[in-house]
N, C-alpha and C positions, 0 to 999 in steps of 0.2 A: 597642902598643895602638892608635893612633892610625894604623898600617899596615892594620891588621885592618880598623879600621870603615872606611876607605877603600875595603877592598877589596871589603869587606860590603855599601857601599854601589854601588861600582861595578857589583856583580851583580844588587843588585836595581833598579839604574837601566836594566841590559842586559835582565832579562827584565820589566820596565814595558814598556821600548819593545817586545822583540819581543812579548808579547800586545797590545800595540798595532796592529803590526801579521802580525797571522794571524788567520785565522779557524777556527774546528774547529765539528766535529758528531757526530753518531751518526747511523746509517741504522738503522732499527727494520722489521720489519716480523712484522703484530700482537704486537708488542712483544716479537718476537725479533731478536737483534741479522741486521743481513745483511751477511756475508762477503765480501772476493774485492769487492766493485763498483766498478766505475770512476767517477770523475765528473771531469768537466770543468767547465771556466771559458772555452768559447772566448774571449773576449773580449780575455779576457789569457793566453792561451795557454798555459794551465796545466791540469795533471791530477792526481789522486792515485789510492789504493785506500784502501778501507778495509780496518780490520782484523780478526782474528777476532771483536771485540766489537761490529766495526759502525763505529769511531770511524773519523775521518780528520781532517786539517788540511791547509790553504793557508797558508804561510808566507809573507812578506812581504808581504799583501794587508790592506788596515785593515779594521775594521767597514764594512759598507754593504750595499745592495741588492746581491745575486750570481743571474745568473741559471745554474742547476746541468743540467747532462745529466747523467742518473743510467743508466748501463747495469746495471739490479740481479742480473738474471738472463738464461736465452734466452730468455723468452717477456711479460719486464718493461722499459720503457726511457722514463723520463721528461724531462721538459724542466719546470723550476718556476725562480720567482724567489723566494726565500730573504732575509727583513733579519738580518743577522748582526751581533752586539754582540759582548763581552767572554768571555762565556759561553758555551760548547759549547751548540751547537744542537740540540736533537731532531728529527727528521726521518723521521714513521709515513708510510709510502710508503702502506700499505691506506687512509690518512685524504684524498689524493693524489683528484682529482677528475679524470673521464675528459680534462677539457681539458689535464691537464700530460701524457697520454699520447702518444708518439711518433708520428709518421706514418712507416713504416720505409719507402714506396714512395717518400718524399722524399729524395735522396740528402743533404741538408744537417742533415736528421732535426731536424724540425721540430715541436713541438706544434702542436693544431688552433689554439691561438688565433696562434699566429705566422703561423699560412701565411696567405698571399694570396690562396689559393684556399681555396674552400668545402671543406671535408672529413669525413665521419663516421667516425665509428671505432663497431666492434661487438666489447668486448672480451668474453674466455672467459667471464666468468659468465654475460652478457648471452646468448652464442654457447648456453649450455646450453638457454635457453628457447624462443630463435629460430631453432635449424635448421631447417631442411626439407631435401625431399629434393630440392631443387635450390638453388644457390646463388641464382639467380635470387629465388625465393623468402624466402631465409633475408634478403636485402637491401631488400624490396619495401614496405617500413614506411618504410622512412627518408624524411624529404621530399625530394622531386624523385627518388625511384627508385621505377620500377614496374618492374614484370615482365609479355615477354612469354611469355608459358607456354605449354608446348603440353603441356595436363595435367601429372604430380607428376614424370613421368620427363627431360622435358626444360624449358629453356624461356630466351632470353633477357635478360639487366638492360638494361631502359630506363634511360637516364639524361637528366634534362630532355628525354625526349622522344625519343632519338637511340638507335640501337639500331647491332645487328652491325658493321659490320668500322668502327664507327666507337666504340666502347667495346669496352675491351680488358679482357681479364681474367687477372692474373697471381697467378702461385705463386712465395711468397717473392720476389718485383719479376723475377719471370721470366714469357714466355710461356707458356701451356698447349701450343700446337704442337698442337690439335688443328682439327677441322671444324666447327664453333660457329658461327662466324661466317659461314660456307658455308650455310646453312640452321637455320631457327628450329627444327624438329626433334633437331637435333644437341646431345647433352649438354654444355655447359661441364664442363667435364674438372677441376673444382676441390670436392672434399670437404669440405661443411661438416662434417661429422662429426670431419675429423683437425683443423679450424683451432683456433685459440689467436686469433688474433683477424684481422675483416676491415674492411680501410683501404675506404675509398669515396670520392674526391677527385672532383667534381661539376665539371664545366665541361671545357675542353683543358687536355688533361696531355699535349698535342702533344710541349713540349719536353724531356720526360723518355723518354719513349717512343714516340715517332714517331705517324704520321698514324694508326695505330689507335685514340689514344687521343683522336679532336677533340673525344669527347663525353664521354670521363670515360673512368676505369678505377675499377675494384676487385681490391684486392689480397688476396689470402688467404695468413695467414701461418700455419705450423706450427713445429712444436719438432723437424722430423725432424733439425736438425745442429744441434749446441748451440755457443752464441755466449761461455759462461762454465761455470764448473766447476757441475755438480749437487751439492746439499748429502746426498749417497749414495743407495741406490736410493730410486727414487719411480716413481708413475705413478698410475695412473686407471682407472676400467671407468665406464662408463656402458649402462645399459639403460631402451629404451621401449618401451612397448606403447599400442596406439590402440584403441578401440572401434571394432565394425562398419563404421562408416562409411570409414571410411579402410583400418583392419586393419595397420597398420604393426605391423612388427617388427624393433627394429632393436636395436645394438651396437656396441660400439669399448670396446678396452683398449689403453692408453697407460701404456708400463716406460721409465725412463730409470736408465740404470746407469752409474757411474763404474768403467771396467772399470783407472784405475791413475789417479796425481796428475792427467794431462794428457790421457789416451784416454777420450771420452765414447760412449756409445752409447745409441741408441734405437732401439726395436721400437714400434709402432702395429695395427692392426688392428679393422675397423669390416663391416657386414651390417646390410642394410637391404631388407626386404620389404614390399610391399603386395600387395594384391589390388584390383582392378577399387573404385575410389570409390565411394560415395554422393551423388547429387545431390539437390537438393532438389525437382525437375522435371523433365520435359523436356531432352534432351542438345541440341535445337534451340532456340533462340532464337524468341521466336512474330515477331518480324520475319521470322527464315527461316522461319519454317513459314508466314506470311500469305504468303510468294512461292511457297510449294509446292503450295498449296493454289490459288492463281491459274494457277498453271501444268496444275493438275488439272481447272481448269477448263475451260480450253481443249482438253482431249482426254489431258492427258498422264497418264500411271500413277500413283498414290497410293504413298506410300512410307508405311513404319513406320515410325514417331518413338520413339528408344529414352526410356525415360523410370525415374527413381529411381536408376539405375545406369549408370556412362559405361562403355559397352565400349571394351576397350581398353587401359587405363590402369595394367593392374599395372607394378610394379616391380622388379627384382630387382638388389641390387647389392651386392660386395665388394669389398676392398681390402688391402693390405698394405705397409707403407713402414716401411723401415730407414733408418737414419743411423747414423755415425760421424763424430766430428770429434776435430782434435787440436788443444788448446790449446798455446799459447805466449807467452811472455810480451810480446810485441807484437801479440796478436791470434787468428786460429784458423783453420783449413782441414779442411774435411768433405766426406763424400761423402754421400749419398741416393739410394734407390733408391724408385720407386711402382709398384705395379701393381695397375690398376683394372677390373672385369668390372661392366658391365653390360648387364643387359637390361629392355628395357621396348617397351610397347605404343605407337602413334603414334594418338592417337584423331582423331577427325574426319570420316575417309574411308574406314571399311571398304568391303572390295569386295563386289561379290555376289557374285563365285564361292564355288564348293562345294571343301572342304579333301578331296579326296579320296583322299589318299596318306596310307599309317602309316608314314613316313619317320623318321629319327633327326634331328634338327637338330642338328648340333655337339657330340652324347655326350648328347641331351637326351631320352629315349625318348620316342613318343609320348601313352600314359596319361601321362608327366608335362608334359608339354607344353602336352597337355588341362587337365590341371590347373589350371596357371599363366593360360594364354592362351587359357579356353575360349571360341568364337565369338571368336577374333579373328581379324585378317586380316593386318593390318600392324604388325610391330614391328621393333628396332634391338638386335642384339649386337653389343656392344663390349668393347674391349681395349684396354687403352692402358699402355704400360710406359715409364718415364722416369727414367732415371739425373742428378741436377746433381752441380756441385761447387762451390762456395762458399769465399771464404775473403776474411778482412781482413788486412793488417797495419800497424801503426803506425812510425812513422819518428820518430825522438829527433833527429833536428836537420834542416836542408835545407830547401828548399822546399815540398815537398808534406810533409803530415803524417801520412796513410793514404792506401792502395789498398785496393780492393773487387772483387772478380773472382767472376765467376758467372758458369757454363757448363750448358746444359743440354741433354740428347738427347732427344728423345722417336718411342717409334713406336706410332704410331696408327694403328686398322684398327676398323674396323664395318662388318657388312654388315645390310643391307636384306631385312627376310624378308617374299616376298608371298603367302602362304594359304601359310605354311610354307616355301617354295620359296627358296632365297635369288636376289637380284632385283638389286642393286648393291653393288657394294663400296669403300666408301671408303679411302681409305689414308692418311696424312702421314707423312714421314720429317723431321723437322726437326732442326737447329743451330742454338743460340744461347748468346754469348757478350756480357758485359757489364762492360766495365772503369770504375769510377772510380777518378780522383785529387784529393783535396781538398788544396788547398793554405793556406799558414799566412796571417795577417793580416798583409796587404802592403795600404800603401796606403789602409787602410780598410777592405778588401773581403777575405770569408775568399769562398770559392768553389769549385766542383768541374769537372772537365773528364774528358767522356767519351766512350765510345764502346760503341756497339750494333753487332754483324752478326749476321746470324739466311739460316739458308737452309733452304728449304721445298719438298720433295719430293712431288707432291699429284697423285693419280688418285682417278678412279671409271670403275669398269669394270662392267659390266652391262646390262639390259634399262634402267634408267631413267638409266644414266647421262649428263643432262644437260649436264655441265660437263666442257670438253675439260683431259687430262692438263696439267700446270705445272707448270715448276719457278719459284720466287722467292726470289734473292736479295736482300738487303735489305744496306745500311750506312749506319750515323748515327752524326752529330756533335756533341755537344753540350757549351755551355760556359753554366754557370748561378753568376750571382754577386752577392752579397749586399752592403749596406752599411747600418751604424748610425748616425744621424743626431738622436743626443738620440732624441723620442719617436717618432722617423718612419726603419722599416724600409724596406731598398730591395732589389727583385730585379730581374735584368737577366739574358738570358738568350738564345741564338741556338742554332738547330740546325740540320743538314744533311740530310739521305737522300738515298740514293742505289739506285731501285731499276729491276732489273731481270728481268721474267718470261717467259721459255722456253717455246715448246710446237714441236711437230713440226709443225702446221697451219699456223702465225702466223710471221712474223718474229718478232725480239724485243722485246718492248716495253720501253726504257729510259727512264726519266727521272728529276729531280731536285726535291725538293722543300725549298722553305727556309721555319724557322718564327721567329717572335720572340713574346718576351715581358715584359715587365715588371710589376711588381707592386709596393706600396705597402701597409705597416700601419703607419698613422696611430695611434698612444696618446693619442686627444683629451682625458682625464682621467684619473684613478684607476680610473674604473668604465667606459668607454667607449674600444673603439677601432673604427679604419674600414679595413677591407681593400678595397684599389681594385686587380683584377687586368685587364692588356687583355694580347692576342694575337692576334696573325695567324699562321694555321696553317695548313701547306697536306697534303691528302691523297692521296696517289698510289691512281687504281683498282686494286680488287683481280683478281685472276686470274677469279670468274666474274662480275663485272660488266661485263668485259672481253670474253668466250669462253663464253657458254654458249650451250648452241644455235648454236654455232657451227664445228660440224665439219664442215660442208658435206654434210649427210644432206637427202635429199630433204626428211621429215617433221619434224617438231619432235617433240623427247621432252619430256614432262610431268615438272613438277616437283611431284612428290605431296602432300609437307606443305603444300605452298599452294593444290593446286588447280589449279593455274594450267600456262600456258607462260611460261617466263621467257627473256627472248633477250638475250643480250650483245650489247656497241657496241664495235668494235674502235678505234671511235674515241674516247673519251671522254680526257678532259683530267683535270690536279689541280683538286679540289675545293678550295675556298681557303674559308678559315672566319675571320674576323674580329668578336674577340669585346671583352664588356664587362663585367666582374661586378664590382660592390657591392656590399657587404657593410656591418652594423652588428652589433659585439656588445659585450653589456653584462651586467656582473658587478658584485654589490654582497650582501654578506653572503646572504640566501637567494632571492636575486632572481637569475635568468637568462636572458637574451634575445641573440635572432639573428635577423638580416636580409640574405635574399640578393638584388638583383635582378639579374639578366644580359639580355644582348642579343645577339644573333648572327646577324651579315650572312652568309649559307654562298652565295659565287659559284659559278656551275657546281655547284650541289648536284646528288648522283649519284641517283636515286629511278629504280624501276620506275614506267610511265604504260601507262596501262592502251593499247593498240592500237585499240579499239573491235572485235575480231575476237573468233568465239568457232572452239573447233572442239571438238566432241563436249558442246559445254553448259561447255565450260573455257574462260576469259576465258586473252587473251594479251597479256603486257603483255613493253615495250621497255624496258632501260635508257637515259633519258634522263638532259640535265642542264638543269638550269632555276637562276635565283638563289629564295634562299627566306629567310628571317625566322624566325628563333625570337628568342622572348622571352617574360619567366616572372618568378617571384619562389619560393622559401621561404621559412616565418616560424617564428617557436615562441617561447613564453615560458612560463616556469617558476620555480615558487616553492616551496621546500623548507620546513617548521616545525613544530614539537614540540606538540602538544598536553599537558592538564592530565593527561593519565592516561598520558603517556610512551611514547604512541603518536607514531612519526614517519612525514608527510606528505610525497608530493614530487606538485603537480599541473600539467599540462603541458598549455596548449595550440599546435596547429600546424597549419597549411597549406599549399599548395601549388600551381602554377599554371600552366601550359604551353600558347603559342600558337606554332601553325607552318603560317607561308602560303608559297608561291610567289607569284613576284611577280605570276603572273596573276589573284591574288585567292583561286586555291585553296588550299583546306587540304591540308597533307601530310598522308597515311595515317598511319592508326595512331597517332595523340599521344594521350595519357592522358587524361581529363579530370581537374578541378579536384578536391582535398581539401581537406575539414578534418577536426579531430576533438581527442579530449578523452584523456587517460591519466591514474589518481590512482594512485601507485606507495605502500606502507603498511609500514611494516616496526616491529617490536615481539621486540626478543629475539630466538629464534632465525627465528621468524616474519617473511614476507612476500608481498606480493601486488600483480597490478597491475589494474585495470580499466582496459581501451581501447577505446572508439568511432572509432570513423573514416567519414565519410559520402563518400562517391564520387558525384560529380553524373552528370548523365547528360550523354554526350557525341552531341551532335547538329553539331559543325563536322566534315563528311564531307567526304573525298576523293570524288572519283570511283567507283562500284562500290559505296562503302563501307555498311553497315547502322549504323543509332544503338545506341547501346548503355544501358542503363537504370540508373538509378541505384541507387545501395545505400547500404547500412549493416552495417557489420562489427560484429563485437560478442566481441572477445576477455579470457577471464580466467586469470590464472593462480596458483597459491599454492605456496607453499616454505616446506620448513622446514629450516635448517641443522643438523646437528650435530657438534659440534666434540668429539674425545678425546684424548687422551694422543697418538695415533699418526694417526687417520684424520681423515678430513672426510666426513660421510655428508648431501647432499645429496637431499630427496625432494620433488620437484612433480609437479604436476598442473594442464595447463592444458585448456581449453575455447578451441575454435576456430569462426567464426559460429556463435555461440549464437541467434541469430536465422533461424539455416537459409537465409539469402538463396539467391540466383540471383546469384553473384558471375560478371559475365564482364568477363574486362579487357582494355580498348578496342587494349591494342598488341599481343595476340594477333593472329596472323593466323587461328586455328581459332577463336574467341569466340565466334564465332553455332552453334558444334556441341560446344563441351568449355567448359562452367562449371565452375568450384574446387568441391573439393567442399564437403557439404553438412556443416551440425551435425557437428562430433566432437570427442571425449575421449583425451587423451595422457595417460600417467601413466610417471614413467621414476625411476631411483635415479642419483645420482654416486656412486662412494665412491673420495678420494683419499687416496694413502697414499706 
């Protein structure tokens, strides 16, 4: 007897101590269990899965603060700090607040509040109310992002300020590989319609992705290769339709099917049409029209000022993208395919000629053409098809603990149609390939070591073909490594490039660019921490800042979407960008607040200067370099609270703020002017809604050439109603866009004084997921 309660006692002495030390929980989500998820402990280099019910445990870990990376699903992936006691923990990932959301373009996969750099994220729900039909667009709320637009069909993300080949724009932390960054007319090549959610990292993201990214990137993620098993078929249809003003008509149905245990697959498909906008006025700006009218003064011809309606501006666009991926029990390897047609009008600069040919364009008959494009003159068909391959695996003992590999091809083609006639034709043939390796907790320091090559095949061949044929090779190096210090994060971090651009005109231009970085998140309390990120980042020119106008032709060809002549420097140097961002943010039960300021010395900054030469009434400007100064702030604060009648409140205010001199005292073109503005977000059952004001001062620090641009006031609303069954999710809003009809023209447009946003209009659209 006295054997027994020994032994009795010995067991229950053995499992005291092991719940002493383990920790366990459940993943729920809307209080369904979730399957299959990974979660890690980096810290202590531990992993588990959960199980069919959701549970998991860490054995030999005590009670205490854990901070958890939750891989839930493909298109879910959190970062939260968890207090774990005795007792199994519950853990509603839907209750999960956007700040424990991943940043997937950071290879160390970091939440917003961890990184050191500013970041927003725009997840799928958000993504339902805020597409547009440019990405540009869809990001242009967030503080410190404007868009330069050139009307609905195309249009650049300004970031603080800093636009094309110096903000980069990836698909799934890969290049687009297309002509974007070539000219503000040219589509960024990235479908809000198929994303799942878009990363937006504010400041240089030099060392993750080389000299394209000095001024930011945004990353647009989809579900086309699945990263974890589907819980069996699913997918989505969404439909919108717009009033008069706009006319949009658009679509995307999204199937994911589990075609066996371990083979996943996905089909996509999205159509989106408009016709010719609505304005509230005038398609000129009366700054442009007071200089038109002075010019009539003096003898010259009186021109027609389009007014109510932008010619030009319709849209036409489709898409289709497949994936397959194959899981494994350390990870997953897929393939994707896209392919994207669009067409659209270039507004601005119609010509005067007369369309006199009933010509086919492209299988397009003429009555339909008319249709589409009646009185227009200049528009852009595009194509762009692009194969990746993607894949992780994990490694159970060694040094490194994962690799990450992503390859992508893409071939890109659009041509230039003038009064129907095609006029230039752009081309890209690109490769790129991107290896990480994260290695294990050595030393302090968990970390990743990489490597980027990308090679880019690039003509325009035509009447306007401006920019001499290139090829560019590219290869970078980068090592990015972290360390935990009690309440004070450390990154460190150095990278390489190595590039070099090819023409039959030029020698070869080779050079080497090296960037550093470090970064600091300070935990000053419970409720406050302080992100202090600095870099010195250096930018290699690109292929037409280098070579355009520069084939050795007597005359100069004009570069349309601007207006302008634009002339390449065979001589220009790296752009060197040495930077400073501060950050404050602060968390306290329904309180929110954020503080960004940055600063940025850009030596040898690369900008067009105007020549002082005109030819045919068309200004001709030089790529110069000059040093220049940006510096800025964003802010926001937010208070979330329950009213007596069980109405819940979320009210937000934010602002914004961007200066950029050259050191001669002048302003750089194009900067944004300053924001504020007000959002009260309401939700009540299956009911929600948001009111948004936003006030846009008027921007009167002019570059050279440049027109002031007039202040506004935006004025958007929207309402949703959820409904949740047995099987679906039926999803119905309706939002209002300037409700106040303005005259929106925004300052980093280069067409602003001849295509304003459109005027007053109504979207109304259905989700229904199943």
């Amino acid at each position: 007897m006295k054997t027994i309660l020994f032994l009795m006692g010995c067991l229950l002495a053995a499992s005291t101590l092991a719940a002493e030390h383990s920790i366990s929980g459940q993943l729920l989500l809307n209080k369904k269990p979730v399957k299959q998820a990974v979660i890690y402990i980096h810290q202590q280099n531990v992993k588990t899965i959960s199980d069919n019910q959701g549970y998991f445990e860490f054995s030999e870990l005590s009670p205490g603060d854990y901070d958890l990376d939750i891989k839930a699903d493909s298109q879910h992936h959190y970062n939260v700090t968890v207090s774990f006691n005795r007792q199994r923990h519950i853990i509603e990932l839907s209750e999960l607040v956007l700040d424990d959301l991943v940043v997937s373009a950071h290879p160390l996969d970091h939440n917003q509040l961890r990184m050191t750099m500013p970041v927003e994220i725009i997840d799928e729900d958000q993504l339902v109310m805020n597409r547009s039909l440019s990405i540009d667009q869809t990001v242009n709320q967030i503080a410190g992002i404007q868009s330069g637009s050139f009307g609905t069909g195309a249009g650049q993300v300004v970031i603080r300020g800093q636009q094309g080949p110096r903000v980069s724009v990836l698909s799934n932390g890969i290049g687009n590989q297309d002509a974007a960054s070539v000219s503000p007319d040219h589509w960024v090549s990235s479908e809000s319609l198929l994303a799942t959610q878009v990363e937006v990292i504010k400041g240089p993201a030099t060392l993750l992705y080389g000299g394209g990214a000095v001024g930011g990137l945004v990353n647009v993620v989809d579900q086309s290769i699945a990263t974890s098993a589907y819980d069996g078929f699913n997918g989505a249809f969404e439909g919108r339709l717009s009033d008069s003003a706009l006319d949009e008509r658009a679509g995307v149905l999204s199937l994911n099917a589990p075609l066996s245990d371990r083979l996943m697959a996905h089909l996509s498909y999205f159509y989106n049409e408009t016709d010719d906008y609505e304005i509230p006025g005038y398609a000129e700006s009366h700054y442009l029209r007071d200089l038109m009218h002075a010019d009539e003064e003096h003898g010259e011809e009186d021109e027609e000022h389009e007014y109510g309606q932008l010619a030009n501006s319709a849209v036409r666009s489709s898409g289709l993208q497949t994936g397959l991926s194959w899981l494994t029990d350390s990870g997953y390897w897929g393939i994707s395919f896209q392919n994207f047609d669009r067409k659209y009008g270039i507004p601005g600069h119609n010509h005067l000629e007369e369309d006199d040919g009933d010509h086919d364009d492209h299988g397009v008959a003429k009555e339909e053409h008319d249709d589409m494009h009646e009185s227009h003159r200049v528009w852009i068909d595009l194509d762009k098809q692009a194969f990746q391959l993607r894949g992780l695996h994990r490694f159970d003992g060694g040094f490194f603990t994962q690799v990450k590999s992503h390859y992508g091809y893409t071939d890109y083609q659009h041509i230039e149609f003038d009064n129907g006639d095609p006029a230039t034709t752009y081309s890209n043939e690109g490769h790129q390939w991107r290896l990480e390796l994260n290695h294990q907790h050595r030393f302090g320091f968990d970390g990743v070591w990489g490597l980027d090559w990308s090679t880019s095949d690039f003509s325009a061949l035509g009447h306007e073909a401006y920019i001499v044929p290139s090829t560019t090779d590219k290869l970078g190096l980068f090592v990015l490594e972290e360390r935990q210090f009690g309440d004070l994060h450390w990154e460190l971090g150095i990278r390489a490039d190595r590039q070099k651009i090819s023409t039959d005109l030029w020698r070869d231009n080779s050079e080497t660019a090296v960037s550093f970085s470090t970064g600091f998140n300070v935990k000053l309390s419970e409720h406050f921490s302080l992100p202090i990120h600095l870099s010195s980042a250096q930018r290699l020119p690109t292929a037409e800042e280098l070579f355009s106008n520069q084939s050795g032709n007597d005359e100069l060809i004009p570069h349309l979407a601007t207006g302008s002549f634009e002339v390449g420097n065979p001589a220009l140097q790296a752009e060197v960008s040495n930077n400073l961002d501060v950050g404050l943010k602060y968390r306290k039960d329904q309180w929110a607040a954020n503080l960004n300021a940055f600063y940025n010395q850009m030596d040898d900054f690369i900008f067009l200067a105007f020549s002082g030469q005109m030819i045919d009434d068309w200004p001709v400007y030089h790529y110069s370099q000059q040093n220049a100064t940006f510096k800025g702030f964003e802010a926001d604060i937010a208070y979330s609270f329950d009213d007596v009648y069980n109405n819940q409140w979320r009210v937000k205010l934010f602002t914004d703020a961007t200066t950029a001199k050259l050191n001669t005292g002048d302003y750089v073109p194009r900067i944004p002017a300053n924001r504020f503005g007000v959002s009260a977000d309401w939700w009540r059952g299956a009911w929600s809604a948001q009111l948004k004001t936003m006030r846009v001062n008027k921007q009167d620090h002019l570059a050279s050439g440049e027109l002031p641009t007039d202040a506004y006031t935006q004025v958007d609303f929207s309402l949703n109603r959820l409904q949740i069954t047995a099987n679906n999710e039926w999803l119905w809003f309706i939002k209002g866009s300037n409700l106040l009809n303005e005259d929106i023209r925004e300052h980093a447009s280069f067409i602003k004084d001849k295509a304003p946003r459109p005027g007053r209009s109504i979207t109304a659209g259905l989700r229904v997921s199943f």
